[in-house]
C-alpha positions in Angstrom: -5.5 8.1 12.4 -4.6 4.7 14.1 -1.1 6.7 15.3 -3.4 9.1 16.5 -5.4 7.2 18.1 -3.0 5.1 20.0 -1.3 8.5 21.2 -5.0 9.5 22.8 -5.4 5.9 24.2 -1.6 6.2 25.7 -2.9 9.0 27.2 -5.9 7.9 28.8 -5.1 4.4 30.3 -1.7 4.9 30.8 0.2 1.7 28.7 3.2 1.7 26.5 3.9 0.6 23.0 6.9 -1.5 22.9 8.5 0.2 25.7 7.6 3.7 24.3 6.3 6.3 26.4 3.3 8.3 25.1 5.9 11.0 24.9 8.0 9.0 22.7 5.3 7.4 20.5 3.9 10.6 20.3 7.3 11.8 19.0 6.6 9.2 16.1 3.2 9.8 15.6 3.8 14.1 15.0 6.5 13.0 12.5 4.0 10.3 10.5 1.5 12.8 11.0 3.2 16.1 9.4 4.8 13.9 6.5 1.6 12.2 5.3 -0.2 15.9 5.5 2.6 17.7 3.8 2.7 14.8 1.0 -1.7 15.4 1.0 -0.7 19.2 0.2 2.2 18.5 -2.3 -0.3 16.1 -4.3 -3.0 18.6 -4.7 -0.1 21.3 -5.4 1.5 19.0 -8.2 -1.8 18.2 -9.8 -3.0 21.9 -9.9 0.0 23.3 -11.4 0.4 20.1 -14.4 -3.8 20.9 -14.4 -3.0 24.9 -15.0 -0.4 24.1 -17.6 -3.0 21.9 -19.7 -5.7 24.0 -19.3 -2.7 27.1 -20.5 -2.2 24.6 -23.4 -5.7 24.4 -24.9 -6.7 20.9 -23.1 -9.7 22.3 -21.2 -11.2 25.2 -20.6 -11.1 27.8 -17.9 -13.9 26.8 -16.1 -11.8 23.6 -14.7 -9.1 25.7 -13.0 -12.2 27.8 -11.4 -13.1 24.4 -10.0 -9.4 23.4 -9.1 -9.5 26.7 -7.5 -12.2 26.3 -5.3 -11.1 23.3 -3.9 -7.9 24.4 -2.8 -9.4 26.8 -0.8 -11.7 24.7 0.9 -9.1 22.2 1.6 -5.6 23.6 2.1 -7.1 26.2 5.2 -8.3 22.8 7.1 -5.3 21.2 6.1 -3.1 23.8 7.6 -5.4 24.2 10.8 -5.1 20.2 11.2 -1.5 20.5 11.8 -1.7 23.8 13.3 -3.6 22.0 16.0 -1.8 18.6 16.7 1.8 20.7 16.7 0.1 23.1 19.6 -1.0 19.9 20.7 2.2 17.8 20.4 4.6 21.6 21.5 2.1 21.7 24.9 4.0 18.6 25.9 6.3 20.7 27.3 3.8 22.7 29.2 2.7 19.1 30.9 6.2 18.2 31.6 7.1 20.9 33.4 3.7 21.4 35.2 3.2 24.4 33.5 -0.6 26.1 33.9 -0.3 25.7 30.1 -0.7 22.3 30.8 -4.5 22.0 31.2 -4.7 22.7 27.1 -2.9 19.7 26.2 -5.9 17.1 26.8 -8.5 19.4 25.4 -6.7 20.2 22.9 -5.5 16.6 21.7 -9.6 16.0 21.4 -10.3 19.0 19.6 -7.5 18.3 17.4 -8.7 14.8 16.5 -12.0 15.9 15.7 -11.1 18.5 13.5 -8.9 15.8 11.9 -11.7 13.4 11.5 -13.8 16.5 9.5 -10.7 17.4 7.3 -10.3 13.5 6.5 -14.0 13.8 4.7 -12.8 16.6 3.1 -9.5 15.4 1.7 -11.6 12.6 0.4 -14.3 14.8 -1.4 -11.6 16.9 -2.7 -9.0 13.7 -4.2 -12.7 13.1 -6.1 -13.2 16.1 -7.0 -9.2 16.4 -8.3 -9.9 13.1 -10.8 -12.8 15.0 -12.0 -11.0 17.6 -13.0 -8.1 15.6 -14.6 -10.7 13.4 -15.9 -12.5 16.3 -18.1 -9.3 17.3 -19.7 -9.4 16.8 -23.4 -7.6 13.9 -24.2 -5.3 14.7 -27.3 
């Protein structure tokens, strides 16, 4: 968030971060960005599939995975939009760059993008709850 928000600020008042561009330090901030969200993703994949096996195993029942279920689908499609929006955001560079009409997307799109990120941040947090509650309610063996 703080990468994100230093991008916006770049943007807005015009300043540089250790002699990087808000191009440039936008560069960095995609990169930080997309890792930290694919590593969210792989720990909720991870933990679902060692959940399944246990459950497969006899050390829960089936009604957990119905739950582990349900929140993957509530958070992997705002996951996916998140980055969906900050690469259009971060790939409209371009468009500003070359003064391309495009170009009038790339602000609006930046704050539209942040705020979704803010919502999906509340729902990453329910969900790593709701994950240990799940793990939690395994039978321990």
């Amino acid at each position: 968030v703080l990468n994100i928000v230093l991008t916006g600020l770049m943007g807005i008042f015009d300043f540089t971060i250790m002699g990087a561009t808000q191009m440039r330090f936008s560069v960095f901030m995609i990169f930080i960005f997309l890792v930290t969200e694919t590593l969210v993703m792989y720990f909720f994949i991870t933990t679902g599939k060692s959940l399944k096996l246990a459950i497969e195993s006899g050390l829960g029942s089936e009604i957990l995975w119905i739950r582990e279920k349900k929140l993957k689908m509530q958070l992997f499609p705002q996951l996916m939009l998140t980055i969906l929006f900050f690469s259009i955001w971060f790939i409209l560079w371009g468009a500003v760059d070359n003064e391309h009409y495009f170009s009038i997307l790339h602000s609006p799109l930046f704050y539209f993008a942040m705020i979704h990120h803010l919502w999906t941040l509340v729902i990453k947090n329910r969900s790593f709850a709701e994950q240990i509650n799940i793990i939690s309610e395994l039978d321990n063996v």
